[in-house]
Each structure stands twice: as C-alpha cells, then as structure tokens.
C-alpha positions as CSV (number, residue, x, y, z in Angstrom):
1,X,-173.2,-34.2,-41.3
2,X,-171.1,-34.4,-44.5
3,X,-172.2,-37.1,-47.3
4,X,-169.9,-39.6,-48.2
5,X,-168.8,-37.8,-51.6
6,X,-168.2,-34.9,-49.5
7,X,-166.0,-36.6,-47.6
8,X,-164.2,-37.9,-50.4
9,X,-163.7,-34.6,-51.7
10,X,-161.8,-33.5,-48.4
11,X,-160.1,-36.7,-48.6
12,X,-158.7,-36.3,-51.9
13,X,-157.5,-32.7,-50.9
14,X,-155.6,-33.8,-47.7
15,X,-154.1,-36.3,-49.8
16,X,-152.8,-33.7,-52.6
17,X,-151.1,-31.8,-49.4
18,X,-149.7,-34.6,-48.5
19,X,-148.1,-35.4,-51.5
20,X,-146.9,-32.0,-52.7
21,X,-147.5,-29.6,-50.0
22,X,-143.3,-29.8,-50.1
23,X,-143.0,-28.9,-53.5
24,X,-143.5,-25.1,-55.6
25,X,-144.9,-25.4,-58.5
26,X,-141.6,-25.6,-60.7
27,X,-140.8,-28.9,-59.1
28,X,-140.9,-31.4,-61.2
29,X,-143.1,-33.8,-59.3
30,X,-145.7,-30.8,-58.7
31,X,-145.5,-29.3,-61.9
32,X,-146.4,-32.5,-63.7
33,X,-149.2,-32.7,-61.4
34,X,-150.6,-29.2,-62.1
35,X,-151.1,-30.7,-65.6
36,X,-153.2,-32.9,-64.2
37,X,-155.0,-30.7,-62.8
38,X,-155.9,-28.7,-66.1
39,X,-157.4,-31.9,-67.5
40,X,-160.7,-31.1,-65.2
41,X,-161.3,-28.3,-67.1
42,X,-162.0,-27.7,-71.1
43,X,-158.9,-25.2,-71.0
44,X,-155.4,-26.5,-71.2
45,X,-152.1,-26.3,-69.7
46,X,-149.7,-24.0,-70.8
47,X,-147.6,-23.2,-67.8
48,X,-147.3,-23.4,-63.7
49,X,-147.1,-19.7,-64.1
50,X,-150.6,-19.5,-64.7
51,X,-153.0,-19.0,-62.3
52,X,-154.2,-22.9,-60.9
53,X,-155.8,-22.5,-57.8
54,X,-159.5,-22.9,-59.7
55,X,-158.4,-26.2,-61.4
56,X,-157.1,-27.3,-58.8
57,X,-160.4,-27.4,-57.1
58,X,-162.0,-28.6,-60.3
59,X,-160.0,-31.3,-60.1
60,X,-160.8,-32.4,-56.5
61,X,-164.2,-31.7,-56.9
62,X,-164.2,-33.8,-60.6
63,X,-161.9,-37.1,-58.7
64,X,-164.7,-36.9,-55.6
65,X,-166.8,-38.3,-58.1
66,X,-168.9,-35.1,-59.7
67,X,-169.8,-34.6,-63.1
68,X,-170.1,-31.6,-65.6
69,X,-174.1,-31.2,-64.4
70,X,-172.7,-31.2,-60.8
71,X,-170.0,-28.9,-61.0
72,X,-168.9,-26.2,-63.4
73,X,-165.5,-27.3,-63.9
74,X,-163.5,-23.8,-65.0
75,X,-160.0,-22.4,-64.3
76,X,-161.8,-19.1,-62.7
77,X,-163.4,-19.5,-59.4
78,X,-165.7,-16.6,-59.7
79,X,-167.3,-19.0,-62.5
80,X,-168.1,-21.7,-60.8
81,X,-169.5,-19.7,-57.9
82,X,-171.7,-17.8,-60.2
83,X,-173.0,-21.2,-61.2
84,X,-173.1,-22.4,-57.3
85,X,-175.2,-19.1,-56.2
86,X,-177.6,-19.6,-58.9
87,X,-178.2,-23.1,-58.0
88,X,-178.8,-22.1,-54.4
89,X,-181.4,-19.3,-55.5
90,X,-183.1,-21.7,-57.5
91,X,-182.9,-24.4,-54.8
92,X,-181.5,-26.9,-57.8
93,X,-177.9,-28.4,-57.9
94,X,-175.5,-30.1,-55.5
95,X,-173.0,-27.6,-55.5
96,X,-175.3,-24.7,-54.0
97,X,-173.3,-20.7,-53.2
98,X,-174.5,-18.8,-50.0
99,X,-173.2,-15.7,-48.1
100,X,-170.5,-16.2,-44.9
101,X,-173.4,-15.1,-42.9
102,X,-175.8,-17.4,-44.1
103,X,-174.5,-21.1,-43.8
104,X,-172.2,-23.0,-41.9
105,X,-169.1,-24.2,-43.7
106,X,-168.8,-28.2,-43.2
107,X,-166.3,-30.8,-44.4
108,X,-166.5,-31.4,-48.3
109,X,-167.7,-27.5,-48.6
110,X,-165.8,-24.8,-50.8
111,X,-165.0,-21.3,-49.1
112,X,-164.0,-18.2,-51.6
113,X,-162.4,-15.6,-50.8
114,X,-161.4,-11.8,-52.9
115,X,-157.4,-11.8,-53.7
116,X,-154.8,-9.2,-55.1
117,X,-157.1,-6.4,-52.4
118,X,-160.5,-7.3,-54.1
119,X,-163.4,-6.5,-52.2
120,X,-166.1,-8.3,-54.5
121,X,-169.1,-9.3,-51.9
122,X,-172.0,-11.9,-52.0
123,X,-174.4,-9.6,-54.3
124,X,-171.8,-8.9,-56.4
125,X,-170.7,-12.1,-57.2
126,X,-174.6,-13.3,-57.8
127,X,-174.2,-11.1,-60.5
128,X,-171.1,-11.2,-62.1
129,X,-169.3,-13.7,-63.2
130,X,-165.4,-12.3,-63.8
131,X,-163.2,-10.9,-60.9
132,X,-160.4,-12.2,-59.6
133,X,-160.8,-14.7,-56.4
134,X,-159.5,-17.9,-54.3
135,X,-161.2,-21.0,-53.2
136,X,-160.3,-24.0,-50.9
137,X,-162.1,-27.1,-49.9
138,X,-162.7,-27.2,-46.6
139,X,-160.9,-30.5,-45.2
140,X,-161.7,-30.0,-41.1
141,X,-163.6,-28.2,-38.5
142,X,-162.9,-27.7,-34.6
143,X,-162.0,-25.8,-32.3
144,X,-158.7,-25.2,-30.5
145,X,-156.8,-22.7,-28.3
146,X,-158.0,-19.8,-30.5
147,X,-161.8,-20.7,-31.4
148,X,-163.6,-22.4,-33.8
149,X,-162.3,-23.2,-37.3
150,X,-162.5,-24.5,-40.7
151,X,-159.4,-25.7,-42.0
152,X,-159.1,-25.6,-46.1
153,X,-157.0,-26.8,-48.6
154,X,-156.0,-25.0,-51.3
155,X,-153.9,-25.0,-54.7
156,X,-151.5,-22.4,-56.0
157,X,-151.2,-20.7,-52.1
158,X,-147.7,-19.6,-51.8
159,X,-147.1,-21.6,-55.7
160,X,-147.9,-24.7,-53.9
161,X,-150.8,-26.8,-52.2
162,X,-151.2,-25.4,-48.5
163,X,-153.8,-25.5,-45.9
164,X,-155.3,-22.7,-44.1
165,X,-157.0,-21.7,-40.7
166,X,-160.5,-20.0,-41.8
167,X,-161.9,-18.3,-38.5
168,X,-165.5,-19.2,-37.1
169,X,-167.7,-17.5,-35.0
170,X,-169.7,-19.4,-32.2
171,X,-172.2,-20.4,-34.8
172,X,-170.0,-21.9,-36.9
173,X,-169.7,-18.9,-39.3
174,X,-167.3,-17.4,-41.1
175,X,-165.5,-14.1,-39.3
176,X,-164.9,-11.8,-42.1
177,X,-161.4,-10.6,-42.1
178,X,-160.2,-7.4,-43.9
179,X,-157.5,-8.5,-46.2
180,X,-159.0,-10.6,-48.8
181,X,-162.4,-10.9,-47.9
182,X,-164.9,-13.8,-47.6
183,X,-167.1,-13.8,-49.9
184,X,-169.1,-17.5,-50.1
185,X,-169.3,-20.9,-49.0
186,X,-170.2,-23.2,-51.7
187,X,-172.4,-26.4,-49.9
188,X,-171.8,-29.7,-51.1
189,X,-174.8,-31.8,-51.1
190,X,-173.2,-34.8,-53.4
C-alpha cells in the first residue's frame, strides 16, 4: 500500500494536470509555471524550449515533502535514476531504482522510460549517468477493458502536462513496449 507522502506525490501531480493539462508550454499561465518548476533544481530557467520533463518531476517529488537527501533533484532524469538504482543496490534511500521486471509500480512510484529511439536498459543505466530519457509519477493503478495499468503523469509530454496509460502484465509489471522502452520504476518509500 502507498505511504501517505506517496500519495501526496500522486496528488500533487493530478493536480498539475488539472490545472494546465489545457495549456502548451508557451501559454502564459503554463509557462510561468515551468518556472516554477526549475526552482527544484540548482539549474535555472532560461526557456520552455528547454527540456522540463525532469524538473517537473523534481518538483512534484520536492512539494510531496522530500528533501535534497531524499531525492536528487536534477533537470536530467537519467540523474536521479542513477542515484535511485544505487540506493536500491545498497538497500539505503527512500527513492530506491529497480528493473520493469523486478517490482511492481504503485501509486507515488516514478516509471522511466528511453526517448528520441533510445534503447538504454536497466544495466546500463546502473552505470551511467547521461542519456537521454522520460519519467512520470505514477498517479493510478487498475484494470479496465484492456488489462491492468498504471496511469502516470508527466511534464513536457506533447509541451504540456499529460497523463499516460503504462501497460501491466498479470503481476502487476511493466509490459515492455518497443518504441521508447521501459527501463525502471523508481519505489517511493517516503
């Protein structure tokens, strides 16, 4: 069952859809809010045109109530993941990276995912720490007509905050798709 900060996490995500999940990023009202977002991290704003999908995240993750020695707030997923597979390896952290095939993904989790055709998997991204990626917080699971899911919200999907349909199996996994790969779940144990 998800923790209460968990919760909160997916909570404050649903509610960032619901505010701007009309909006692209050169809106005003979103646009002012992707500053906002930058503030989670030590990097700043220059532009919507840059890539915020990773600070959005921070964000959520920082306003759910986690601090720097939670969470390693960065505007590059596959930095934080690092961080997040290292913790689970050492069995240390809140914020703990496993592969799709190895844990559940539950409200309050993170799933990443390869974009622009990468094909980075788990091992890989244990190791390295710079490749280009996508994460959402998971805000929902079920199952409906077509299975069981995990539904995530994301930033900068489509240059706006959208939700997604993330496939599971009958174990609750992840079923790895072709196009953009899966490549972790991050647990939240806050």
């Amino acid at each position: 069952m998800p923790s209460k900060t968990a919760l909160k996490l997916a909570a404050i995500a649903t509610e960032q859809y619901d505010l701007f999940h009309e909006f692209s990023e050169n809106d005003p009202q979103l646009a002012a809010q992707i500053k906002k977002y930058w503030s989670a991290t030590s990097s700043s704003f220059t532009s919507v045109s840059v890539a915020w999908s990773a600070v959005f995240v921070s964000w959520c993750v920082k306003q759910s109530g986690a601090t720097k020695n939670d969470f390693f707030f960065h505007p590059a997923h596959s930095q934080f993941v690092f961080v997040a597979i290292q913790n689970a390896k050492a069995g240390t952290g809140v914020f703990r990276g496993f592969p799709i095939t190895d844990y559940a993904p539950q409200v309050g989790d993170i799933i990443h995912n390869n974009r622009d055709g990468g094909t980075i998997d788990f091992a890989t991204a244990a190791k390295q720490k710079q490749y280009t990626s996508h994460s959402a917080i998971v805000v929902e699971t079920g199952v409906d007509a077509d299975g069981a899911y995990a539904r995530t919200i994301g930033g900068n999907e489509s240059d706006s905050v959208r939700r997604k349909r993330v496939a599971l199996n009958n174990k609750g996994l992840i079923i790895q798709r072709k196009l953009s790969p899966y490549i972790s779940v991050i647990q939240n144990l806050m």
